[in-house]
N, C-alpha and C positions, 0 to 999 in steps of 0.2 A: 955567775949562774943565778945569783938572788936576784939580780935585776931584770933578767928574763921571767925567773916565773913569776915574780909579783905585778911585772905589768900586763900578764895576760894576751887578749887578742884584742886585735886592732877588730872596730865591730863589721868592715867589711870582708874580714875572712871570716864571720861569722855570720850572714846572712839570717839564718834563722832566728838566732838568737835575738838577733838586729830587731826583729818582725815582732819579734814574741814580747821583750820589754817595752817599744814603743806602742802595746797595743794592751798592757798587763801590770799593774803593777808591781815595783820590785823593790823588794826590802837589803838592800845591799848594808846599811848600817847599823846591825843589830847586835848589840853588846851585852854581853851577860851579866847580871847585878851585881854578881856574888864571882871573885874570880877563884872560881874553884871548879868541880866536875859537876857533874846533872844534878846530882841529888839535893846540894844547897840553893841551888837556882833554882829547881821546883819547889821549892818549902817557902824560896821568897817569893814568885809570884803570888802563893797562896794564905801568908801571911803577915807579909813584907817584913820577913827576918830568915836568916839563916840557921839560926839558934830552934828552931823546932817549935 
């Protein structure tokens, strides 16, 4: 079952989608600084720490 949903769709049963990133930018690889919940991750874009 992991293997299923980690590989997602093939982009031709996806048509739209297909359309929409060839024509849009897409941020598919965006990792969070801090691995924790929201609230450390916003403290670091705003003052590149966790610590407040």
């Amino acid at each position: 079952m992991t293997e299923a949903v980690m590989n997602g769709f093939k982009p031709d049963s996806v048509p739209i989608y297909k359309e929409l990133v060839k024509e849009f930018a897409v941020c598919d690889r965006w990792f969070a600084s801090v691995p924790a919940s929201t609230q450390p991750n916003r403290l670091y874009v705003h003052s590149a720490t966790s610590h407040g």
